[in-house]
C-alpha positions in Angstrom: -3.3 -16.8 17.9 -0.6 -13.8 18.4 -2.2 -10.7 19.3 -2.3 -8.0 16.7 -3.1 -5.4 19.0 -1.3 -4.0 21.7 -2.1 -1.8 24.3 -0.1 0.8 26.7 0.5 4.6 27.0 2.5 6.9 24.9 2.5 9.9 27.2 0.4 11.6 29.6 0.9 14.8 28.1 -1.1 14.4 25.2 -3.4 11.9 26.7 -2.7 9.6 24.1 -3.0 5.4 24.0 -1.6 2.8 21.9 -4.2 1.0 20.8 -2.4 -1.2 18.0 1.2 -2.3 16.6 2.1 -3.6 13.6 5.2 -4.6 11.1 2.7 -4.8 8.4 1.6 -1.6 6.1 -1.6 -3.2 5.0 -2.3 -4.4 8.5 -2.2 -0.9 9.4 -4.3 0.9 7.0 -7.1 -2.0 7.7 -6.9 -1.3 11.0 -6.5 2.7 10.8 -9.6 2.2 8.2 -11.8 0.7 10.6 -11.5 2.7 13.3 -11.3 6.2 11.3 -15.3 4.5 9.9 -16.3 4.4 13.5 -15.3 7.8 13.8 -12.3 7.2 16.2 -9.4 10.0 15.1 -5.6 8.0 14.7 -2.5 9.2 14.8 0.2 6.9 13.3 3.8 6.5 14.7 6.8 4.5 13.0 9.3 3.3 15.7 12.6 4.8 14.8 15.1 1.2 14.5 11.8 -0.3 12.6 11.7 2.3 10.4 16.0 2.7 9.9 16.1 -1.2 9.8 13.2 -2.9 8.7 14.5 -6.4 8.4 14.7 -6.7 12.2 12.3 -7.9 14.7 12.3 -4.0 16.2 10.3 -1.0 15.8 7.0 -1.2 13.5 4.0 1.0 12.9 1.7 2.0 16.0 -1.3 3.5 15.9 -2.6 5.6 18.8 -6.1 7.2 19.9 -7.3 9.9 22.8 -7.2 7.8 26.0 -11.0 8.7 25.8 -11.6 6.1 22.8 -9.2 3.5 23.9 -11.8 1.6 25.2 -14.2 1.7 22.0 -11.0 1.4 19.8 -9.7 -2.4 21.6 -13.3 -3.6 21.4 -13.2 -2.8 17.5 -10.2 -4.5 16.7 -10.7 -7.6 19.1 -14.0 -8.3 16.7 -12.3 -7.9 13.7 -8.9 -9.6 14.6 -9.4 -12.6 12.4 -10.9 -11.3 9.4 -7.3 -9.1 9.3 -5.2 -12.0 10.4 -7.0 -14.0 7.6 -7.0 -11.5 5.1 -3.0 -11.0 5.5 -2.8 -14.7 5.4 -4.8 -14.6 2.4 -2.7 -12.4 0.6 0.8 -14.4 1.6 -0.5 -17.0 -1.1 -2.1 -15.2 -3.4 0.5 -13.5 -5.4 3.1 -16.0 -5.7 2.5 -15.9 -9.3 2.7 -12.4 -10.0 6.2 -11.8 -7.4 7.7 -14.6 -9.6 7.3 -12.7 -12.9 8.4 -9.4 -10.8 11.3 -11.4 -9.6 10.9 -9.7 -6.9 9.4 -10.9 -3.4 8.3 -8.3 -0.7 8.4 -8.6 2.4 5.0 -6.5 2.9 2.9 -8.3 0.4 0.0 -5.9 1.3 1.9 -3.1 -0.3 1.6 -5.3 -3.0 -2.5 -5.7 -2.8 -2.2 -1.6 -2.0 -0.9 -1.4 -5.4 -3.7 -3.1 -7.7 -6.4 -1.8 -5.6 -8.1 0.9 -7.1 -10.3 3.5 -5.4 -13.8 2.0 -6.7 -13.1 -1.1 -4.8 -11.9 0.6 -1.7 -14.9 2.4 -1.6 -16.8 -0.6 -1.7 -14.9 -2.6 1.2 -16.2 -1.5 3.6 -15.3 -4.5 6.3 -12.7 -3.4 7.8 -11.5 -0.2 5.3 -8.8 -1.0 3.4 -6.7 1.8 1.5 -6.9 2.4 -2.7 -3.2 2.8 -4.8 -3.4 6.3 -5.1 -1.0 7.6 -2.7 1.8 5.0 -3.9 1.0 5.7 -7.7 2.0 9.6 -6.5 4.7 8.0 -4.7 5.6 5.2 -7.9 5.5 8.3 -10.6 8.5 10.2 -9.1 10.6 7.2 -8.2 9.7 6.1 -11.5 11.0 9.3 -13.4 14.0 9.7 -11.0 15.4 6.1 -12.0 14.7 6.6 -15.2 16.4 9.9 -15.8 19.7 8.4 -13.5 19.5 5.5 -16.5 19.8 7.9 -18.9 22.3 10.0 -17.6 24.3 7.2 -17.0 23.5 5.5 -20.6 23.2 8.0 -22.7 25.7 10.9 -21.7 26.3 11.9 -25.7 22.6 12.9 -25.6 21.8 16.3 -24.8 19.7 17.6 -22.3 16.7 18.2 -25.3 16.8 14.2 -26.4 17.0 12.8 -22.8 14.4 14.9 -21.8 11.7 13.2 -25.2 13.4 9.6 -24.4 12.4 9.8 -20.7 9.0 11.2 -21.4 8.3 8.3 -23.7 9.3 6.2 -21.3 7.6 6.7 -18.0 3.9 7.6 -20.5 1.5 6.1 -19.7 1.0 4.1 -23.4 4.3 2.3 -21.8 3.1 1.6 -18.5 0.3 0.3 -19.6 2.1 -2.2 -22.3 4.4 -2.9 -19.0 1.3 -3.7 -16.8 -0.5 -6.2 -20.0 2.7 -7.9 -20.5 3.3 -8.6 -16.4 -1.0 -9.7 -16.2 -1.5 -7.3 -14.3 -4.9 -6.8 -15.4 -6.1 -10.7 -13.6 -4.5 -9.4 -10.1 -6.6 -5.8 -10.5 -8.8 -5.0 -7.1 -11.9 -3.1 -9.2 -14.8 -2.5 -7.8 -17.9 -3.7 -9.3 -18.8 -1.3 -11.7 -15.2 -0.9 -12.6 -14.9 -3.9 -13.3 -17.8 -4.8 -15.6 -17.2 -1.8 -17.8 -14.0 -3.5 -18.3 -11.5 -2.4 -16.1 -9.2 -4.9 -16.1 -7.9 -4.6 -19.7 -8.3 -0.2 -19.3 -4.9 1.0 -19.7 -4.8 3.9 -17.7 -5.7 1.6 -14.8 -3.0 -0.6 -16.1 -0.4 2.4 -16.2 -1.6 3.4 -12.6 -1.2 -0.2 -11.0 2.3 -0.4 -12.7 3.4 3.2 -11.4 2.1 2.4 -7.6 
């Protein structure tokens, strides 16, 4: 089985280890989680050529701990190294379906589960600690309204600033996001917690407008 996690120093200077390296966001945030539960502090670092040319076999995300933890920190990911290797395998199947009707594949796919996980259900997994969609829904919402307002600047230059300004806000609301995220079935691929989802959840459109933003 390849090993996920990889070990060395960073520096002496700040006494820091590397206790884990990834090309996988999700991978990351699992493992971040599950060490952050156990009360291990982690800094994260993304390699430079990863990060300016993520298609190649360079670079990644590392995670790194005080040297004094490194110890506590390989013994935690060692026990939980298939449970993330199967849960990423897991995922690499399970939204086939839903990429197809994006027409779009990514090349993450746990950015993908990050999405349509909402925070009641993060707060329930406790396993390994995986993360909710809130921080890409932040993120989603301004990408969101800065394509949307290139559109219509492009599309629409006879409207004024007034008339783009109402179009665009129609647009990116949430009433539209939400018919977006029924029409793509978003609501069957929903991570909800329990609660959330027996009150419903799935078919709630400001969860759907949320999922469809992050």
């Amino acid at each position: 089985m390849r090993r996920l996690s990889l070990m060395g120093r960073v520096t002496a200077m700040t006494e820091s280890v590397r206790v884990y390296q990834t090309r996988s966001e999700v991978a990351a945030v699992l493992v971040r989680g599950l060490l952050r539960r156990n009360d291990i502090e982690v800094s994260t670092m993304r390699q430079l050529l990863g990060a300016m040319f993520p298609w190649s076999r360079f670079g990644g995300i590392v995670l790194t701990v005080d040297v004094r933890n490194e110890s506590k920190a390989q013994e935690l990911i060692a026990a939980h190294e298939d449970k993330i290797e199967a849960h990423l395998s897991r995922i690499a199947k399970e939204y086939v379906v839903l990429e197809s009707r994006l027409c779009y594949t990514f090349r993450d796919r746990g950015l993908l589960e990050q999405a349509l996980t909402h925070s009641s259900r993060a707060r329930e997994n406790e396993t390994i600690g995986g993360g909710d969609n809130e921080s890409l829904e932040f993120l989603g919402d301004a990408v969101l309204g800065l394509v949307i307002a290139d559109r219509l600047y492009r599309d629409c230059p006879d409207y004024d600033e007034g008339q783009k300004s109402k179009l665009k806000a129609q647009l990116v609301s949430a009433a539209t996001l939400a018919r977006i995220g029924v029409a793509l079935g978003l609501g069957d691929y929903l991570l909800l917690g329990r609660g959330e989802a027996k009150s419903g959840g799935r078919k709630k459109p400001s969860l759907l407008a949320n999922a469809v933003e992050a």
